[in-house]
C-alpha positions in Angstrom: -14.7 1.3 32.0 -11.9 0.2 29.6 -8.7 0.4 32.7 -10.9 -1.8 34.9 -11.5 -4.3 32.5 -7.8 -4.3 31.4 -6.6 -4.6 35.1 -9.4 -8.2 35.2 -6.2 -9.7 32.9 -3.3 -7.9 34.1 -2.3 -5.0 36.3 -1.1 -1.0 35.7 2.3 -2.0 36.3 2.4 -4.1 33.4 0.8 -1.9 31.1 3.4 0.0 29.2 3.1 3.5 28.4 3.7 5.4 25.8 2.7 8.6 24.1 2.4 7.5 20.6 2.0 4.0 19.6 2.6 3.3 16.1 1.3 0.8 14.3 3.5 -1.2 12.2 7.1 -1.2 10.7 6.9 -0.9 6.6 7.8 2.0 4.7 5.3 4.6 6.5 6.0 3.3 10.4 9.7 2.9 10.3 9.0 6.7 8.1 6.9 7.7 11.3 9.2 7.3 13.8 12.1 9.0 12.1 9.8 11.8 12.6 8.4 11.6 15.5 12.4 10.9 17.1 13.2 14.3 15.2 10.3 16.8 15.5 9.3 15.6 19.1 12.3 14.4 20.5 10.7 14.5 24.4 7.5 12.0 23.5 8.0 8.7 23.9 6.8 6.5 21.3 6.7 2.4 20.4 6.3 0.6 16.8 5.0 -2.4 17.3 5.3 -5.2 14.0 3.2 -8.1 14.1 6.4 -9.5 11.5 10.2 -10.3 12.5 11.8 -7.8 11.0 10.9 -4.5 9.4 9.9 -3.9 6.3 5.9 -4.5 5.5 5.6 -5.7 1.7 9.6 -6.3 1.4 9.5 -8.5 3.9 6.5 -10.8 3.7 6.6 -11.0 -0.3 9.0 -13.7 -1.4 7.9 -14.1 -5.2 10.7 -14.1 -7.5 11.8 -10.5 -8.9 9.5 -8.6 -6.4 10.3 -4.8 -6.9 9.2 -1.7 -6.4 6.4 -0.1 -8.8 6.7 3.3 -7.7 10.1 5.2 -8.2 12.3 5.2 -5.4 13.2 8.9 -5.9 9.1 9.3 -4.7 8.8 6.0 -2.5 11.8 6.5 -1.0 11.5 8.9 2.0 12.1 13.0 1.3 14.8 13.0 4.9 17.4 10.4 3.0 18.4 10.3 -0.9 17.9 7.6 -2.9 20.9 7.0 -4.7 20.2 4.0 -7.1 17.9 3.0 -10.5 14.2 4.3 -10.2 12.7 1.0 -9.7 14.5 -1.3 -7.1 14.5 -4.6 -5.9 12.9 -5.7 -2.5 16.6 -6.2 -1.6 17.7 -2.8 -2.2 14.7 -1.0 -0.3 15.1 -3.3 2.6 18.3 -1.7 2.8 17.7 1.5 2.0 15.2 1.4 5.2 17.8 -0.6 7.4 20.1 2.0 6.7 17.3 4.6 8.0 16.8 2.7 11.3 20.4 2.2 12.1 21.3 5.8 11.3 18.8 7.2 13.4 18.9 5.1 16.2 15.0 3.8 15.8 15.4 -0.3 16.4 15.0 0.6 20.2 11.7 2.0 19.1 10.3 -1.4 17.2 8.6 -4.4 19.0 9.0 -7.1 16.0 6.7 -10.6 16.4 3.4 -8.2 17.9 0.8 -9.0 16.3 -2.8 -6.1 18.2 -6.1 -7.9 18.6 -8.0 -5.0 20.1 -7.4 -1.4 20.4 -9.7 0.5 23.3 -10.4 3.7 23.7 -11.3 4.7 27.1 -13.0 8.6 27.4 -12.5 8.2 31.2 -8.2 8.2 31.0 -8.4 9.7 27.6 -6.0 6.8 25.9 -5.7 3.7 23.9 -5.7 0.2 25.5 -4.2 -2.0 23.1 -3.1 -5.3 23.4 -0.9 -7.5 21.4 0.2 -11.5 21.1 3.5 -11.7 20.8 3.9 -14.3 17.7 7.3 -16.4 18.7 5.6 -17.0 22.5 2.3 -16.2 22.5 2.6 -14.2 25.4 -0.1 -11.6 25.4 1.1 -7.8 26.0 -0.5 -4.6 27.4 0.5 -1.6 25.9 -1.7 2.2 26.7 -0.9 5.3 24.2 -2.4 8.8 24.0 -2.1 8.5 20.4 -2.4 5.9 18.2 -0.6 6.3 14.5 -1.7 3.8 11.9 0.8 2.9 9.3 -0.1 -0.7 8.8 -0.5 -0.8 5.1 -3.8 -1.9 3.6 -4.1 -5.4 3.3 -3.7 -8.8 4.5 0.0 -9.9 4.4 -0.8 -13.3 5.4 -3.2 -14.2 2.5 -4.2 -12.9 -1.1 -7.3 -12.8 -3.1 -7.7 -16.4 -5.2 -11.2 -16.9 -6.9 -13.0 -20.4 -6.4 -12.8 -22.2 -9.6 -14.7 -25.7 -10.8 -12.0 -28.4 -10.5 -9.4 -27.3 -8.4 -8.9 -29.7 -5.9 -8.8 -32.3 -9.3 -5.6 -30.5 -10.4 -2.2 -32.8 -9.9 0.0 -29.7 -9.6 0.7 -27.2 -7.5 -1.5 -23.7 -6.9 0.2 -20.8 -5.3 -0.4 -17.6 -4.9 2.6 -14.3 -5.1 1.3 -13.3 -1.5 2.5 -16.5 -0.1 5.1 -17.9 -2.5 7.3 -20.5 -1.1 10.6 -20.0 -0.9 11.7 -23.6 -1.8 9.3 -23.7 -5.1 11.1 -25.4 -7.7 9.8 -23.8 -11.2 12.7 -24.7 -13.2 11.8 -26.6 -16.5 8.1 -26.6 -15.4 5.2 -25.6 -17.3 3.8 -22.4 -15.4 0.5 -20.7 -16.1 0.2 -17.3 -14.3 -3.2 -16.4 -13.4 -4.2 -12.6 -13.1 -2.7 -9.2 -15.2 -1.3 -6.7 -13.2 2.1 -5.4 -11.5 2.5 -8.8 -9.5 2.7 -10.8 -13.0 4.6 -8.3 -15.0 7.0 -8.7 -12.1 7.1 -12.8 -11.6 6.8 -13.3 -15.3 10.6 -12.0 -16.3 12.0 -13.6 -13.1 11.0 -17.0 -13.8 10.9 -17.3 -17.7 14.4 -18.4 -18.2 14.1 -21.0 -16.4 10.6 -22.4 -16.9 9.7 -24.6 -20.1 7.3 -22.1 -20.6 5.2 -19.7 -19.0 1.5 -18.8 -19.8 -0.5 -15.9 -18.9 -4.1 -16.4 -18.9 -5.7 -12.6 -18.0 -9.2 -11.8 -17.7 -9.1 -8.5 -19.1 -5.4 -6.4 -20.5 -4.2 -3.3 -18.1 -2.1 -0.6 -18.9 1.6 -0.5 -18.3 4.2 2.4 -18.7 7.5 0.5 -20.9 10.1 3.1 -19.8 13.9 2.7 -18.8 14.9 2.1 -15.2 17.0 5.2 -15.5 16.2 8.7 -14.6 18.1 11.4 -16.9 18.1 14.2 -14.9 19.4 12.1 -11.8 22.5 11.3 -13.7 23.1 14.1 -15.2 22.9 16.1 -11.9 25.3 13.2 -10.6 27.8 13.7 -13.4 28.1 17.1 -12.7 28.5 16.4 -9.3 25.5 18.1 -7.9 25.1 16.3 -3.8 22.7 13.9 -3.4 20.2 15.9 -1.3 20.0 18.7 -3.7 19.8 15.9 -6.7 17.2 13.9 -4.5 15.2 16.7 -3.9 15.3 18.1 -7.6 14.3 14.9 -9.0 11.5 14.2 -6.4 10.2 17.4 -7.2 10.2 17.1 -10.9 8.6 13.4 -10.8 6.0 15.0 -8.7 5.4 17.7 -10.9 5.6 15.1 -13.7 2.9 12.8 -12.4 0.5 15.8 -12.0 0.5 16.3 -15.5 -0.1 12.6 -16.5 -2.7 12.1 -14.2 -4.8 15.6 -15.6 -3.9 13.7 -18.8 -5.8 11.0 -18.3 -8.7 12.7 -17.8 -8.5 15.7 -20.4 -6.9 14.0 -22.7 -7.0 9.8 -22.6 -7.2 8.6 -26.1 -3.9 10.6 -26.1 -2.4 8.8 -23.0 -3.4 5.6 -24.0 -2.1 5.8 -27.5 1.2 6.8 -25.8 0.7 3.9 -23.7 0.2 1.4 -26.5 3.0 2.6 -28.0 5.6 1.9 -25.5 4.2 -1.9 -25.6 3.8 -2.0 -29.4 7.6 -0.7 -30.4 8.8 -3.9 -28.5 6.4 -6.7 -29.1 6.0 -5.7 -33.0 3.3 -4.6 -35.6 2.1 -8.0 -36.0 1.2 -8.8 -32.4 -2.3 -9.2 -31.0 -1.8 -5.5 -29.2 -6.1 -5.0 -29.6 -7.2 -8.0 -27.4 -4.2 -8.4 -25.5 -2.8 -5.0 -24.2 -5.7 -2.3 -24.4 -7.7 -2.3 -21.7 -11.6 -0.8 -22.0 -11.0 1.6 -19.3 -9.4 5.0 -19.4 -6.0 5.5 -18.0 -5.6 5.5 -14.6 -8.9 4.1 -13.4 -6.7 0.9 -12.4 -3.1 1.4 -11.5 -0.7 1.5 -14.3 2.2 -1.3 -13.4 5.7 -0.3 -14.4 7.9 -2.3 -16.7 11.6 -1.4 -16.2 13.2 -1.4 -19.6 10.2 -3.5 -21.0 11.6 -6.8 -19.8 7.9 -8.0 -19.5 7.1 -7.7 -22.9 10.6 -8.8 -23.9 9.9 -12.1 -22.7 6.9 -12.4 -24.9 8.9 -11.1 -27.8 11.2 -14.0 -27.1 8.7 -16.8 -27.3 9.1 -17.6 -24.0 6.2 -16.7 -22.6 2.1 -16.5 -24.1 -0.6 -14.9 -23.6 -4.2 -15.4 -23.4 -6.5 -13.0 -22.8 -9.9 -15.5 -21.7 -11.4 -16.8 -18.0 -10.8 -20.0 -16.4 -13.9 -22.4 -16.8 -12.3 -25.6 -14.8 -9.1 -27.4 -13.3 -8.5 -30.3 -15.2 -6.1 -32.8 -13.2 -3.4 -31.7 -15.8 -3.8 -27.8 -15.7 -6.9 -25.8 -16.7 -9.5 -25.5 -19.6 -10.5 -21.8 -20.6 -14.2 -20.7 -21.4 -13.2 -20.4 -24.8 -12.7 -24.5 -25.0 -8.5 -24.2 -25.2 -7.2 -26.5 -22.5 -3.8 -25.5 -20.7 -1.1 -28.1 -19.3 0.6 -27.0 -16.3 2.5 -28.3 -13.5 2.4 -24.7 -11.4 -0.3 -22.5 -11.6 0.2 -19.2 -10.1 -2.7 -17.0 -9.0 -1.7 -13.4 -9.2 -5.4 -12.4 -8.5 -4.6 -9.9 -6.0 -5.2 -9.2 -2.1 -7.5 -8.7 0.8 -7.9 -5.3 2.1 -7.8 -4.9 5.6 -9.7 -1.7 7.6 -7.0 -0.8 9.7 -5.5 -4.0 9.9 -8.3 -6.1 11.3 -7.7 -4.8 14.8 -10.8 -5.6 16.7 -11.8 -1.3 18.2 -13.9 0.3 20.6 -15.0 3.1 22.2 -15.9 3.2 26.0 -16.4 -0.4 25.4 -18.8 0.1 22.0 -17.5 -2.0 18.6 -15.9 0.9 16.8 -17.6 0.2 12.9 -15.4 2.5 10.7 -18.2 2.2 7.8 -20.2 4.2 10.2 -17.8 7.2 10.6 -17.2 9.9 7.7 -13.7 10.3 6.5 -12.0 13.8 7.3 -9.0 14.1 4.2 -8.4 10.4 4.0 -6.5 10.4 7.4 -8.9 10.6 10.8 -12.3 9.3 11.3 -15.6 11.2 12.6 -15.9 10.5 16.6 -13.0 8.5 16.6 -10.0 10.4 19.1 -6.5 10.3 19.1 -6.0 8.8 16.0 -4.4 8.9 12.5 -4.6 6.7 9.7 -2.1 6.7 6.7 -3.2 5.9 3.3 -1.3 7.1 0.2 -2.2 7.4 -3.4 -3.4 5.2 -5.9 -1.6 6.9 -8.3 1.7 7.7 -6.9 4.2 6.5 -4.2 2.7 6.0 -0.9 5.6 7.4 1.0 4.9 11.0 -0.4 1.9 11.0 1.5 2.8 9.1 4.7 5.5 12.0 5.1 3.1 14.3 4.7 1.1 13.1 7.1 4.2 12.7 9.5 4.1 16.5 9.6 0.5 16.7 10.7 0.5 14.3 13.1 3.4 16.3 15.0 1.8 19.9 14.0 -1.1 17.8 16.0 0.5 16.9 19.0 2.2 19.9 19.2 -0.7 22.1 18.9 -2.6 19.3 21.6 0.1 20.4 24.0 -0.5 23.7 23.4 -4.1 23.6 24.4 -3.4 21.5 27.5 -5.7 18.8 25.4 -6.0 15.2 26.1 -8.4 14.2 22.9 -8.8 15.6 19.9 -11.2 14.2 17.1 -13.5 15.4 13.9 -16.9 15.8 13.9 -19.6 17.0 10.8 -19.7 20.9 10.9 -23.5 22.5 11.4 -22.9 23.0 7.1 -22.2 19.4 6.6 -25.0 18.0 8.1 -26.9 17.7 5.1 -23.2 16.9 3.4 -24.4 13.7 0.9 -22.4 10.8 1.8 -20.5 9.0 -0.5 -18.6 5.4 -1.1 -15.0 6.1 0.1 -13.5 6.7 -3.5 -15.6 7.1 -6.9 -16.0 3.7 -8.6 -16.0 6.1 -11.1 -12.4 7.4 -10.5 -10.5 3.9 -9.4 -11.9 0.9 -9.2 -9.2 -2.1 -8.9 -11.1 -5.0 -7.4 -9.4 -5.5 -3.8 -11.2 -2.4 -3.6 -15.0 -3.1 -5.0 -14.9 -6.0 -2.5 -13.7 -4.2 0.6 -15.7 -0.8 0.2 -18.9 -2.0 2.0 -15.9 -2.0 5.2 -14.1 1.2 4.8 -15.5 5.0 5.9 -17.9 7.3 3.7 -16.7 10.1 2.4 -18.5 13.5 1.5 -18.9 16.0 -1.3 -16.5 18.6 -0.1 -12.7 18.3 0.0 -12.5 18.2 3.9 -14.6 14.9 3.6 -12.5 12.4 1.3 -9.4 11.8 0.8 -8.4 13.5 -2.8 -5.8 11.1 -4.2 -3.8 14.3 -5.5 -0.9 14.6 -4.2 -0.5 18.7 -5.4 -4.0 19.5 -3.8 -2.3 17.5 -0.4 1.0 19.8 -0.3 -0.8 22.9 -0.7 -4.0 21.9 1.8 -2.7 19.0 4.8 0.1 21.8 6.0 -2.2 24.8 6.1 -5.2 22.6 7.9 -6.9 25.0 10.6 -6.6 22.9 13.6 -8.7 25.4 15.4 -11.4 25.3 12.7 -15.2 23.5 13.5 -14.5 20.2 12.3 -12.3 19.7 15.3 -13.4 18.6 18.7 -10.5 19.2 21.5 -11.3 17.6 25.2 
């Protein structure tokens, strides 16, 4: 069984236990042990960070200008007001999250430089084996936990997603992706081409314009992006009148919220509408005469990609000022001098940047099993986005595509302690979901509608994530108002859950 073949490598006594063991630091672990530490104050619980501090996406992204693109009012957690401008700076949330550890005492929780290779479940003690290297020794450690909490993001932090073109190892400069910037990259005065359109881009491309010679980015296909100011109204005006920040952190949250509802119905009742909007915001700052058509309107309704923010349109205000171009075409080859574009137009460059997006990770790469059987999660059916069919004792947070990720990784906080609580209360030691007798004939279903979203980090990893089904208890929904009203009110004595 999985204790015995622990204790080959090690003994009990050096396996430490825990009832919860919670899987990475960023927004949604450090979020996760705030409440755990305040709804169950008598479990005992670990974080363990394979990086060396906290902070997930703030921490291992070192690009210039890297911000949020959610607002912080949403992103940042509903327990602790967020008191600056919408969209912030990796600085500010890295703080804003520091400030939530210190406060509440959790650093004594967090394990930093643990990096899990395997994850065990054993039916015969009813918990998780994991273990982890630590990444400043290499000392391997043992850890066992009755539940095990997933917040580890969704994909690889230590690489992103660079296409194989002709000619690249011909090319005199350098290639570098945002995902793994280097800090001492000297850009200044440099000839830059930016590969990729999306939030990462829109981000680097104001940052470094200034100070480049010039900038160029060469984009496959246009997005959309949302041109408003990094100001909330109703925020400052509650603040002027003196309103306390809870009540004005709540308020706003709520109406953002509310807010983001209606766009997103938009989209789908109404997108010729939302796009036109959309346009609009770009086409007031770059001018009638630019090339909006080819460069900035995308062939895909609204919101089946992400929308990436532009505070105050400083994007587009960089193209306005000539110092940056666009090109809306695909790379055919590297040359030794920079790169030369299906449509014949050959690019100089000393840096190209590959802002092509990331890897995916299921549940980050963490090698499971069951009673010593590879766990596959492609074979398991996914129950609201957040547990896995036959898999016990464990949670898995994944927000929205459309929204902040922390509204849902709080909401799933709650369950996870409504969970435990209610585990105690049967005297259970497992809980998992299985396929009611009416979902048996349940058709099965890629994890989200290509139909719905379909960004390409996740085409390429769907043949590795869950199926989902065709009734709401079977996938997870991506609406954030079906989530508030349905995750709290979940029957935990219903059929689709097994207790043991």
């Amino acid at each position: 069984m999985i204790a015995s073949s622990v204790s080959e490598t090690t003994t009990r006594t050096s396996i430490e236990e825990f009832d919860v063991l919670v899987v990475g630091a960023g927004i949604a672990g450090v979020g996760g042990a705030y409440h755990l530490s305040t709804q169950r104050p008598d479990s005992s619980f670990v974080v363990l960070e394979s990086q060396d501090d906290f902070g997930g996406t703030w921490r291992s992204h070192n690009y210039p200008g890297i911000r949020s693109d959610s607002d912080l009012h949403t992103y940042g957690y509903r327990f602790k007001p967020w008191t600056g401008p919408p969209i912030a700076t990796a600085e500010e949330i890295l703080k804003y999250m520091g400030d939530v550890i210190d406060e509440n005492d959790l650093g004594s929780h967090i394990r930093y430089n643990h990096k899990i290779t395997s994850a065990k479940w054993s039916s015969e003690d009813n918990k998780w084996f994991i273990e982890a290297t630590q990444t400043d020794t290499g000392d391997i450690r043992y850890f066992s936990a009755n539940f095990l909490w997933m917040c580890q993001g969704y994909y690889r932090h230590s690489e992103g997603f660079t296409p194989e073109w002709a000619g690249m190892d011909d090319f005199q400069g350098q290639i570098v992706h945002t995902e793994t910037w280097p800090k001492d990259l000297d850009y200044a005065d440099k000839k830059v081409i930016v590969v990729g359109s999306g939030a990462s881009s829109a981000t680097l491309i104001p940052a470094i314009a200034d100070s480049c010679e010039h900038v160029t980015l060469v984009q496959r296909s246009p997005i959309y992006y949302g041109t408003g100011r990094n100001r909330n109204d109703l925020a400052e005006t509650l603040r002027e009148i003196e309103i306390d920040d809870e009540w004005i952190h709540e308020i706003v949250r709520r109406k953002i919220i509310h807010d983001q509802s209606i766009f997103h119905r938009r989209t789908f009742e109404e997108p010729e509408v939302v796009k036109e909007e959309l346009l609009t915001g770009v086409r007031d700052i770059l001018g009638p005469d630019y090339d909006i058509d080819t460069h900035f309107t995308p062939s895909y309704r609204p919101w089946r990609q992400r929308v990436a923010l532009v505070p105050d349109g400083d994007f587009f205000k960089s193209i306005k000022a000539g110092q940056v171009s666009v090109l809306t075409d695909e790379i055919e080859t590297f040359t030794e001098t920079g790169v030369r574009l299906k449509s014949g137009t050959v690019l100089e460059a000393d840096i190209v940047v590959t802002a092509t997006g990331f890897n995916m990770n299921v549940l980050g790469d963490i090698e499971f099993s069951i009673d010593d059987e590879p766990l596959v999660f492609s074979d398991t059916v996914n129950y609201r986005g957040m547990m896995f069919t036959g898999v016990p004792n464990l949670l898995w947070v994944f927000g929205y595509f459309r929204g902040s990720w922390t509204v849902r990784a709080d909401l799933l906080s709650d369950f996870v302690c409504r969970l435990l609580t209610h585990m105690d209360g049967k005297s259970a030691k497992r809980v998992e979901v299985k396929l009611r007798p009416e979902d048996e004939d349940m058709e099965l279903l890629p994890w989200q509608d290509p139909e719905n979203f379909n960004p390409g980090y996740l085409t390429r990893a769907m043949p590795l994530l869950p199926r989902s089904g065709d009734k709401p208890e079977w996938h997870h929904s991506q609406n954030l108002s079906e989530d508030l009203k349905t995750i709290p009110s979940i029957d935990l004595d219903g059929d689709e859950f097994a207790w043991g």
